[in-house]
N, C-alpha and C positions, 0 to 999 in steps of 0.2 A: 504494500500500500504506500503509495505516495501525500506528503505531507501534503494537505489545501494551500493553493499557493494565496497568500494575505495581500490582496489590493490595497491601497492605501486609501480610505475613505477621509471623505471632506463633510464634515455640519457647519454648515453657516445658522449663526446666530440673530437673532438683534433685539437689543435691551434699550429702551429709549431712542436715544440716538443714535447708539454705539452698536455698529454691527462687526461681524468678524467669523471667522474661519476658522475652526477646528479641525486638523488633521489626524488621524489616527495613525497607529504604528509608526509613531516616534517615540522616542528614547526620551523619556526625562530625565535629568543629571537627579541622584538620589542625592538628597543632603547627608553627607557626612557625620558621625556623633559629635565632633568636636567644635561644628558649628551650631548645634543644637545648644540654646544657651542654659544656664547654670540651674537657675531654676524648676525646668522641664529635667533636665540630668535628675536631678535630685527627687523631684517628683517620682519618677519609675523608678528608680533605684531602691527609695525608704519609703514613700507612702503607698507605691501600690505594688511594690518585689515584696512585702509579706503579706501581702495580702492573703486569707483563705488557708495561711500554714499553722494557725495556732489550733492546739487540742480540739478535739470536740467538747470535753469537761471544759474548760476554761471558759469555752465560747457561751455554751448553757448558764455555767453563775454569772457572767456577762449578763445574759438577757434574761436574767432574774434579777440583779443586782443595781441593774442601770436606772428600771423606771424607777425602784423603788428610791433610788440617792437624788434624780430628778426630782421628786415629788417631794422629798425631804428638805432638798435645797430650797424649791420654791419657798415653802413652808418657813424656813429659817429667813427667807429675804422678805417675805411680806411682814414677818415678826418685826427684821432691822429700820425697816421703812416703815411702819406702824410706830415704832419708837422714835423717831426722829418727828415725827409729827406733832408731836405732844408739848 
Protein backbone atom coordinates (compact mmCIF):
# COMPACT_ATOMS: atom_id res chain seq x y z
CA UNK A 1 0.00 0.00 0.00
CA UNK A 2 1.10 3.23 -1.00
CA UNK A 3 1.02 6.25 1.57
CA UNK A 4 -2.12 9.01 0.33
CA UNK A 5 -0.06 11.57 -1.26
CA UNK A 6 -1.01 15.10 1.16
CA UNK A 7 -2.07 18.03 -1.28
CA UNK A 8 -1.50 21.17 0.37
CA UNK A 9 -5.00 22.63 1.04
CA UNK A 10 -5.71 26.59 1.29
CA UNK A 11 -8.95 28.12 4.00
CA UNK A 12 -9.35 31.55 3.24
CA UNK A 13 -10.73 33.22 6.20
CA UNK A 14 -12.39 36.62 6.86
CA UNK A 15 -12.97 38.31 10.20
CA UNK A 16 -14.12 41.88 9.95
CA UNK A 17 -12.00 43.35 7.79
CA UNK A 18 -9.16 41.16 7.93
CA UNK A 19 -9.02 38.29 5.56
CA UNK A 20 -6.23 35.64 4.90
CA UNK A 21 -5.13 32.30 3.93
CA UNK A 22 -4.49 29.36 5.75
CA UNK A 23 -2.33 26.75 4.40
CA UNK A 24 -2.06 23.29 5.56
CA UNK A 25 0.89 20.81 5.61
CA UNK A 26 3.30 23.36 6.82
CA UNK A 27 5.66 22.90 9.51
CA UNK A 28 5.35 25.11 12.56
CA UNK A 29 8.62 25.85 14.32
CA UNK A 30 7.72 24.05 17.81
CA UNK A 31 8.68 26.41 20.65
CA UNK A 32 11.40 25.21 22.58
CA UNK A 33 11.37 24.62 26.68
CA UNK A 34 13.75 27.23 27.21
CA UNK A 35 11.75 29.83 25.69
CA UNK A 36 8.70 28.84 27.59
CA UNK A 37 8.88 31.57 30.38
CA UNK A 38 9.46 30.83 34.06
CA UNK A 39 6.22 30.95 35.27
CA UNK A 40 4.53 28.36 32.99
CA UNK A 41 8.05 26.05 33.64
CA UNK A 42 7.03 26.06 37.14
CA UNK A 43 3.52 25.66 36.68
CA UNK A 44 3.85 21.99 35.01
CA UNK A 45 6.66 21.16 36.86
CA UNK A 46 5.15 21.72 40.97
CA UNK A 47 1.51 22.46 40.59
CA UNK A 48 0.32 20.07 38.14
CA UNK A 49 3.61 17.03 37.95
CA UNK A 50 1.88 15.83 41.21
CA UNK A 51 -1.00 16.04 40.46
CA UNK A 52 -3.26 12.60 41.18
CA UNK A 53 0.19 10.99 42.99
CA UNK A 54 -0.90 11.27 46.51
CA UNK A 55 -2.41 8.12 48.58
CA UNK A 56 -5.81 7.40 48.08
CA UNK A 57 -6.14 7.47 52.33
CA UNK A 58 -4.71 10.88 52.30
CA UNK A 59 -6.82 12.17 49.58
CA UNK A 60 -10.32 10.74 51.50
CA UNK A 61 -9.31 12.75 55.04
CA UNK A 62 -8.61 15.59 52.54
CA UNK A 63 -12.21 15.50 51.48
CA UNK A 64 -13.58 14.89 54.93
CA UNK A 65 -11.39 17.26 56.52
CA UNK A 66 -11.45 20.23 54.05
CA UNK A 67 -15.27 21.32 54.36
CA UNK A 68 -15.36 20.79 57.72
CA UNK A 69 -11.96 23.53 58.58
CA UNK A 70 -13.93 25.67 55.61
CA UNK A 71 -16.82 25.83 57.80
CA UNK A 72 -14.83 26.20 60.96
CA UNK A 73 -12.82 29.12 59.45
CA UNK A 74 -16.00 30.90 58.33
CA UNK A 75 -17.36 30.55 61.62
CA UNK A 76 -14.01 31.88 63.46
CA UNK A 77 -14.17 35.09 60.94
CA UNK A 78 -17.68 36.08 61.36
CA UNK A 79 -16.86 35.67 65.25
CA UNK A 80 -13.55 38.33 64.50
CA UNK A 81 -15.62 40.72 62.51
CA UNK A 82 -18.73 40.60 64.84
CA UNK A 83 -16.15 41.70 67.50
CA UNK A 84 -14.65 44.57 65.97
CA UNK A 85 -18.12 45.87 65.47
CA UNK A 86 -18.87 46.41 68.86
Amino acid sequence: MEPKQQREREITYHIGWKRGVITSNTRQEVEPAAEIPWVHRFNRAFVWGHAGTYPMGMMLALLWIFPILTFTCTLWLIHVLSMQSH
